[in-house]
N, CA, C and O atoms as CSV, one atom per row, in Angstrom:
chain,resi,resn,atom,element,x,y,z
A,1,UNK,N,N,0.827,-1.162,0.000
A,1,UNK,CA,C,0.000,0.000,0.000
A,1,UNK,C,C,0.890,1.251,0.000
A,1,UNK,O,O,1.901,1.274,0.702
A,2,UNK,N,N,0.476,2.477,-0.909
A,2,UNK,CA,C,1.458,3.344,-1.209
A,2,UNK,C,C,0.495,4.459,0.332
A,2,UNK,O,O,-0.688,4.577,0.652
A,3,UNK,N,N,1.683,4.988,0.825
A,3,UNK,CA,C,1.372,5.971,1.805
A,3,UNK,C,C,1.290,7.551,1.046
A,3,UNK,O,O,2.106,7.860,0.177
A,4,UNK,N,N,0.406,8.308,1.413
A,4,UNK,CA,C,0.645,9.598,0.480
A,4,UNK,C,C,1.141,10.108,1.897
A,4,UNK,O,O,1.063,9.584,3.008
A,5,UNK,N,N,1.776,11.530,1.396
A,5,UNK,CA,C,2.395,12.535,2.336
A,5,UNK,C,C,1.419,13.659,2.787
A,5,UNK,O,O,0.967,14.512,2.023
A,6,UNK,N,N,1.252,13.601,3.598
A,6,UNK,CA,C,0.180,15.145,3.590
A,6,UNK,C,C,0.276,16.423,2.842
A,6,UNK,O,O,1.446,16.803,2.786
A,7,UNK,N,N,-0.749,17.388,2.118
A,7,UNK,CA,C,-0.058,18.718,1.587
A,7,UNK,C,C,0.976,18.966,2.359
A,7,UNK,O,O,2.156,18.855,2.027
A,8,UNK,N,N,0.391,19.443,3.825
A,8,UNK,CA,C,0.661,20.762,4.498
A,8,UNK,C,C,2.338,20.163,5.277
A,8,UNK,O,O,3.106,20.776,6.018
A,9,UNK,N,N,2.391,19.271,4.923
A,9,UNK,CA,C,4.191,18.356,4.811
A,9,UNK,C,C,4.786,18.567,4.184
A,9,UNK,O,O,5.865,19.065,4.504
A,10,UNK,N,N,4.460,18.324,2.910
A,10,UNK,CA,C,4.733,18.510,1.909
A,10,UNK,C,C,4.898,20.153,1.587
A,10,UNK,O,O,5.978,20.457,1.080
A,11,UNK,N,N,4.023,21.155,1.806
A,11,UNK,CA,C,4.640,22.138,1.796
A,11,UNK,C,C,5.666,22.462,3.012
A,11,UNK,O,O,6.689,23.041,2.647
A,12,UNK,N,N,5.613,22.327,3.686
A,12,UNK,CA,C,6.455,22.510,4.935
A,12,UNK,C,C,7.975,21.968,4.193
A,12,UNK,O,O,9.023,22.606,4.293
A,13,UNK,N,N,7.861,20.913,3.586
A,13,UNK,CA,C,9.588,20.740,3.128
A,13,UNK,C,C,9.571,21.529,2.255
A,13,UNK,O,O,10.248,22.522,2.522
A,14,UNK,N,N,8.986,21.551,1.091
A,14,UNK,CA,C,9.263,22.656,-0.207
A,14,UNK,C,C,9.738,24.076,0.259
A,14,UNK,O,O,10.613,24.753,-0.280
A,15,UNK,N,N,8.723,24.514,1.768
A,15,UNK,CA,C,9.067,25.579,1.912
A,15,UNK,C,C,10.459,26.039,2.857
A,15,UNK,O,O,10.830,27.202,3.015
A,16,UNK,N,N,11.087,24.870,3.407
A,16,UNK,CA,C,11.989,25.052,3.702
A,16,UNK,C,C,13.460,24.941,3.050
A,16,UNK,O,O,14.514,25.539,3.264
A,17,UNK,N,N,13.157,24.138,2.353
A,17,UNK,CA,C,14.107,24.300,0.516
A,17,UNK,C,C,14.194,25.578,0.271
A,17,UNK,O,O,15.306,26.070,0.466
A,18,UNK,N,N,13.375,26.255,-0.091
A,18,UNK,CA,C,13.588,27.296,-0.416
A,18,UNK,C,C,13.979,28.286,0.661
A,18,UNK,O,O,14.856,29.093,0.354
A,19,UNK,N,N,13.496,28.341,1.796
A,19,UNK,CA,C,14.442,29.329,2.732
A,19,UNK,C,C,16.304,28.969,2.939
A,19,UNK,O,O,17.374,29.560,3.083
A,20,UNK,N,N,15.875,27.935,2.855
A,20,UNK,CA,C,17.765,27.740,3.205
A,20,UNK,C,C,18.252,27.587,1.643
A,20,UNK,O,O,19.408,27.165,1.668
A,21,UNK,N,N,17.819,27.765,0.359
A,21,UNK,CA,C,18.616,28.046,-0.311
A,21,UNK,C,C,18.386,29.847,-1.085
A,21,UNK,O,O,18.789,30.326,-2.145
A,22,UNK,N,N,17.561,30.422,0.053
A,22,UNK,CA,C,17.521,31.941,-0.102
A,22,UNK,C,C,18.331,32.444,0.821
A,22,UNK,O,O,18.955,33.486,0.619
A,23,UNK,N,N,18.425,31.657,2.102
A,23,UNK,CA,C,19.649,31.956,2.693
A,23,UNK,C,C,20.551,31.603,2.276
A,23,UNK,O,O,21.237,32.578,2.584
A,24,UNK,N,N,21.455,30.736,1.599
A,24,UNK,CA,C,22.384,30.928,0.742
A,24,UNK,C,C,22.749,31.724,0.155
A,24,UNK,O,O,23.920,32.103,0.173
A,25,UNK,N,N,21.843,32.208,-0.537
A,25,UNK,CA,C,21.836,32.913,-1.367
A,25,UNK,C,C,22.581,34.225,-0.708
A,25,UNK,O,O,23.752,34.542,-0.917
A,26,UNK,N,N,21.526,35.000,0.239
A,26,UNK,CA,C,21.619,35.669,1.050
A,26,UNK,C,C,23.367,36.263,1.362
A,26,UNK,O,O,23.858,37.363,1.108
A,27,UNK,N,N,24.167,34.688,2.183
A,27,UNK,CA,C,25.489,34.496,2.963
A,27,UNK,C,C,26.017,34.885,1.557
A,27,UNK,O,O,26.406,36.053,1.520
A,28,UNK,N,N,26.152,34.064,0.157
A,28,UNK,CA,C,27.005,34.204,-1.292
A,28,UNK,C,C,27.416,36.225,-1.240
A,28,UNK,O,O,28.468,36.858,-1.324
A,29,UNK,N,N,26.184,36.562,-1.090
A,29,UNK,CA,C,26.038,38.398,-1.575
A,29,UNK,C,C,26.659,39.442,-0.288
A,29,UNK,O,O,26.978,40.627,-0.196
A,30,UNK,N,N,26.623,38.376,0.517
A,30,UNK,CA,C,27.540,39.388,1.725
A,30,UNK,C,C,28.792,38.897,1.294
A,30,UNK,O,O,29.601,39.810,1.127
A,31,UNK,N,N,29.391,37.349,0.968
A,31,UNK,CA,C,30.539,37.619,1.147
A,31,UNK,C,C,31.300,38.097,-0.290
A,31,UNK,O,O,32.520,38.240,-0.365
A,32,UNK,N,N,30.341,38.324,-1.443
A,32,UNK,CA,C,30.775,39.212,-2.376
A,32,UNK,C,C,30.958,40.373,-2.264
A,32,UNK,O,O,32.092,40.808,-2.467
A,33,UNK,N,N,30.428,40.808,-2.083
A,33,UNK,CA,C,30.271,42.444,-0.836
A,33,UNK,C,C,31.660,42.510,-0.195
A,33,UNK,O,O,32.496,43.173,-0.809
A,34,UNK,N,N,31.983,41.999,0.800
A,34,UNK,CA,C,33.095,41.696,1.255
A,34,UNK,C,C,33.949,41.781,0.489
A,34,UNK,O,O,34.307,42.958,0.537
A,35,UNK,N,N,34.611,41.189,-0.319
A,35,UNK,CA,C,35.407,41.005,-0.938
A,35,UNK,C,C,35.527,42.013,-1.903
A,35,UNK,O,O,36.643,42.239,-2.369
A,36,UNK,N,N,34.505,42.686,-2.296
A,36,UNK,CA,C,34.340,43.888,-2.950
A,36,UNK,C,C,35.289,44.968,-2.425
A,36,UNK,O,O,36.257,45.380,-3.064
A,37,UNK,N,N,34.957,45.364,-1.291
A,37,UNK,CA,C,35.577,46.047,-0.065
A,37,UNK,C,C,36.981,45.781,0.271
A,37,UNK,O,O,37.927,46.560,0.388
A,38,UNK,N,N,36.882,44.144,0.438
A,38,UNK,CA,C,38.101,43.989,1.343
A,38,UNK,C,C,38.805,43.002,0.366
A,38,UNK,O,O,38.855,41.853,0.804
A,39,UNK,N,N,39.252,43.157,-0.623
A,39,UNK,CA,C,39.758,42.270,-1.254
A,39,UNK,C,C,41.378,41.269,-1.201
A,39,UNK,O,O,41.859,40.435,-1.968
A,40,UNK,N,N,41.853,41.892,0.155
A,40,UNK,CA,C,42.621,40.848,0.306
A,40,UNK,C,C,42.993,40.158,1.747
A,40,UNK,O,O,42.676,40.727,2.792
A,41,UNK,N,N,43.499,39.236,1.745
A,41,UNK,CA,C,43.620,38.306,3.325
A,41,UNK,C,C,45.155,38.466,3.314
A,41,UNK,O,O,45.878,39.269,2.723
A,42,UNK,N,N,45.412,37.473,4.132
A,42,UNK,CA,C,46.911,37.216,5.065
A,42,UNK,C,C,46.694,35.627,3.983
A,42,UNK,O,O,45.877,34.726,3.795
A,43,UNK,N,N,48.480,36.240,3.361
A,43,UNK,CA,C,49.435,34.801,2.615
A,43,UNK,C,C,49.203,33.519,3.976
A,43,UNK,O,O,49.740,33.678,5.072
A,44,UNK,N,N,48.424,32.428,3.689
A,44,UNK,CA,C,48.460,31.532,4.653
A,44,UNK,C,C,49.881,30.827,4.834
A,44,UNK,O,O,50.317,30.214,5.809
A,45,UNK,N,N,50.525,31.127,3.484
A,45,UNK,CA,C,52.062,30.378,3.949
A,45,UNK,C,C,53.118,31.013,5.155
A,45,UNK,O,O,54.044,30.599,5.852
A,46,UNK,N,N,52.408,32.212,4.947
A,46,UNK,CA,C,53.913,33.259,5.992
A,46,UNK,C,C,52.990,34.006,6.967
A,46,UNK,O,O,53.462,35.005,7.509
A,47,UNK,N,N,51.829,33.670,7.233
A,47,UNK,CA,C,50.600,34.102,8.255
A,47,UNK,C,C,50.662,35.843,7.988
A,47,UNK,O,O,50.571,36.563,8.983
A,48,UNK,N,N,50.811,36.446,6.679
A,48,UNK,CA,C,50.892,37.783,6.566
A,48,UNK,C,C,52.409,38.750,6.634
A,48,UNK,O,O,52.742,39.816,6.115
A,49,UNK,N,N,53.199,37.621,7.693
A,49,UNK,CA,C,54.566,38.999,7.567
A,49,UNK,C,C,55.510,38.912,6.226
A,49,UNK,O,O,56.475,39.637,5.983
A,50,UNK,N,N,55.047,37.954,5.499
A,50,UNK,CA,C,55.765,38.739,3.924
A,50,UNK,C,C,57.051,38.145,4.268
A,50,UNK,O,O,57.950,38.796,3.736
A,51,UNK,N,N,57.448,37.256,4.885
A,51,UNK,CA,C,58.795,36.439,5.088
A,51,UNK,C,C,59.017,35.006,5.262
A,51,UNK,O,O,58.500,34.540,6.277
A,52,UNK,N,N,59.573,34.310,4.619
A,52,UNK,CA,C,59.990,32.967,4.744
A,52,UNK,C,C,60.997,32.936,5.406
A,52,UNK,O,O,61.883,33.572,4.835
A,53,UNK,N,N,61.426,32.363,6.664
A,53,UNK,CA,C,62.612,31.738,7.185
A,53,UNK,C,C,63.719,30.720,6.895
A,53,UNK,O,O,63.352,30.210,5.837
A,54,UNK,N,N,64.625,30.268,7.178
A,54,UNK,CA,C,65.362,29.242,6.499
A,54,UNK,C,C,64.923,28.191,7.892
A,54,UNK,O,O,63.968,28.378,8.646
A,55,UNK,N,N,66.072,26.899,7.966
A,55,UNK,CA,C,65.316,26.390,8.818
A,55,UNK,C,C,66.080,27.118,10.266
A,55,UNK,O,O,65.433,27.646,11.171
A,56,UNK,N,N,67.071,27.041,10.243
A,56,UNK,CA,C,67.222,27.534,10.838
A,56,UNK,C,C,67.244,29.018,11.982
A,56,UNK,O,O,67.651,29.298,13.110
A,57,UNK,N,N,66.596,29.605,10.949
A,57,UNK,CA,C,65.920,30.952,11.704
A,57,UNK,C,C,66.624,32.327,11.658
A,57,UNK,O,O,66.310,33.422,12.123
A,58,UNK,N,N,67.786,31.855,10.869
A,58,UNK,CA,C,68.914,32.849,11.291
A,58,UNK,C,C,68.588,33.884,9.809
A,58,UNK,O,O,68.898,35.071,9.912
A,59,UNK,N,N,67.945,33.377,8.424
A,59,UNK,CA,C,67.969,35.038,7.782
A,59,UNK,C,C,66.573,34.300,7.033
A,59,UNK,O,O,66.182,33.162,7.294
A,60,UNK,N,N,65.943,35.234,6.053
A,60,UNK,CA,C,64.988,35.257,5.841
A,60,UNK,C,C,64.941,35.890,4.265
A,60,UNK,O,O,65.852,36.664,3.971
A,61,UNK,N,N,64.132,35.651,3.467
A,61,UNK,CA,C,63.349,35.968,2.466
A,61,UNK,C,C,61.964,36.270,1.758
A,61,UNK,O,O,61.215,35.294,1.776
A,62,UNK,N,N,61.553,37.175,1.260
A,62,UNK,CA,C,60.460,37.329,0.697
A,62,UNK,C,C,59.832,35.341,0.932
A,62,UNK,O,O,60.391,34.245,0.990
A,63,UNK,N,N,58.613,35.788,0.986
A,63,UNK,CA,C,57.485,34.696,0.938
A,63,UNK,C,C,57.312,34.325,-0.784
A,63,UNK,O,O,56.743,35.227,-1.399
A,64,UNK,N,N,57.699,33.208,-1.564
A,64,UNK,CA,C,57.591,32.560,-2.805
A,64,UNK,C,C,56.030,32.639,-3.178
A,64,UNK,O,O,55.910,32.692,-4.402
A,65,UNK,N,N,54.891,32.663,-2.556
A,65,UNK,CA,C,53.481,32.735,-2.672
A,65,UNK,C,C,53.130,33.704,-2.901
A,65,UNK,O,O,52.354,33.919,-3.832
A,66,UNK,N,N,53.763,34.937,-1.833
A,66,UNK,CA,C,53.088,36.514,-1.693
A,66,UNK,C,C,53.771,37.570,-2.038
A,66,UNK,O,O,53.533,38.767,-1.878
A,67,UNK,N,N,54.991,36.801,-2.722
A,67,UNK,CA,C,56.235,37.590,-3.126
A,67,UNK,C,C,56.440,38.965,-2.094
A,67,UNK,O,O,56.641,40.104,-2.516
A,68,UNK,N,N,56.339,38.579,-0.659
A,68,UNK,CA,C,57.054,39.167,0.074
A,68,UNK,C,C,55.754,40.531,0.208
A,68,UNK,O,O,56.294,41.489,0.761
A,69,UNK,N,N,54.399,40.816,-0.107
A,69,UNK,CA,C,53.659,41.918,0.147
A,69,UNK,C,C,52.691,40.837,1.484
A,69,UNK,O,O,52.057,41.575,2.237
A,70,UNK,N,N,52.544,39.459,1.788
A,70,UNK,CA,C,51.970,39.415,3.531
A,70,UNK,C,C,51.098,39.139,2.741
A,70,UNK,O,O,50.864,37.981,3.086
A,71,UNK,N,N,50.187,39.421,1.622
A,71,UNK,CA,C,49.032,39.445,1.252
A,71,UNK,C,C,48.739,38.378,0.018
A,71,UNK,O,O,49.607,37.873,-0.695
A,72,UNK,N,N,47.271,38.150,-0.066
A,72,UNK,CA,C,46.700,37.514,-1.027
A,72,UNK,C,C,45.400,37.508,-1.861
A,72,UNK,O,O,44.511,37.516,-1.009
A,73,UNK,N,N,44.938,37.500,-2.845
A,73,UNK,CA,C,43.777,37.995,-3.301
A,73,UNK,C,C,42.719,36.894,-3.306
A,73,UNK,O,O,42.649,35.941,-4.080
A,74,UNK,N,N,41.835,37.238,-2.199
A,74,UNK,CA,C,40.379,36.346,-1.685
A,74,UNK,C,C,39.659,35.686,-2.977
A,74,UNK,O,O,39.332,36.218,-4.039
A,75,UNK,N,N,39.500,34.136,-2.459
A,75,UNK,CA,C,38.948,33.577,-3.935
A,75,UNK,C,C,37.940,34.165,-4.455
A,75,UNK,O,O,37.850,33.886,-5.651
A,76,UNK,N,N,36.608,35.317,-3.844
A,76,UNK,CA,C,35.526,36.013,-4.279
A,76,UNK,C,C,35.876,37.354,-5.338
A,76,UNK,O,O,35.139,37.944,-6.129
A,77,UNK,N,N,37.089,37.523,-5.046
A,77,UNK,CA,C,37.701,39.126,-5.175
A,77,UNK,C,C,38.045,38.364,-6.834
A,77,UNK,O,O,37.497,38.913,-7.790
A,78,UNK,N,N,38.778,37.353,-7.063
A,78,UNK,CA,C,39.075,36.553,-7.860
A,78,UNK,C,C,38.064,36.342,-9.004
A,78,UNK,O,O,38.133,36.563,-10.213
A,79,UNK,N,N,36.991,35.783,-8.117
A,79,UNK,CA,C,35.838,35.231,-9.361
A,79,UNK,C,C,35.069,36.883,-9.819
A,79,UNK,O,O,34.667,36.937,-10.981
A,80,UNK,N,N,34.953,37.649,-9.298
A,80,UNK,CA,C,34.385,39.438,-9.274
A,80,UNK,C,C,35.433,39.698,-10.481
A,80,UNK,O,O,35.004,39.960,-11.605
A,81,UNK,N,N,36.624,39.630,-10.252
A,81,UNK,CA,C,37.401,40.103,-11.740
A,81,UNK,C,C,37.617,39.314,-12.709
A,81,UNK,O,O,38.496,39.769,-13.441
A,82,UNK,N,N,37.209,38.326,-13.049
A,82,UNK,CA,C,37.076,37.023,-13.666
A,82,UNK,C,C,35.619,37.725,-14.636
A,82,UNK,O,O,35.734,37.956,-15.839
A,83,UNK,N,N,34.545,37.941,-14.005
A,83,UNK,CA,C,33.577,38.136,-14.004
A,83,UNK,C,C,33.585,39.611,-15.611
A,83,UNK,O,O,33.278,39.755,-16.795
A,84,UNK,N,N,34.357,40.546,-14.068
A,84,UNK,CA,C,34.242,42.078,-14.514
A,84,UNK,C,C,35.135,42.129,-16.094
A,84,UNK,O,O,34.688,42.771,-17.044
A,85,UNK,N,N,36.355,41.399,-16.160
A,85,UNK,CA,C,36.944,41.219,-17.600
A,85,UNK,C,C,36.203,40.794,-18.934
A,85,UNK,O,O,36.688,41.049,-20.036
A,86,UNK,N,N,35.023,40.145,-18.773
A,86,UNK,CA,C,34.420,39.568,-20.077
A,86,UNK,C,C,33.478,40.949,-21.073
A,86,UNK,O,O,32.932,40.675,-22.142
């Protein structure tokens, strides 16, 4: 015997589909926004100070990733000029 689902269930999931993928939506446009604004982070290789160490500790060089500016350009900031070039 096939069980039916009730409407008002049945809307109850549909309608929550759609809130959590309007909230998605929602989180996507702030953190474009963001990135709009703030378009860059801290080089995760050199935590921002723009220096690689040897192992020993004793001299140092520009960061090979961030070429020594600490910084890096946010994957949103990325896809926005990706975007803005066509």
């Amino acid at each position: 015997m096939i069980e039916s689902v009730p409407p008002l269930l049945a809307l109850a999931t549909a309608g929550s589909v759609l809130l959590l993928a309007a909230f998605g939506l929602v989180l996507a446009v702030i953190y474009l926004a963001g990135c709009r604004i703030w378009p860059y982070a801290n080089c995760p290789r050199c935590d921002g100070s723009g220096k690689s160490g040897s192992p020993t500790r004793k001299s140092f060089r520009n960061c090979p990733r961030c070429k020594g500016t600490g910084r890096r350009t946010r994957l949103g900031r990325r896809l926005l000029d990706r975007h803005s070039n066509r």
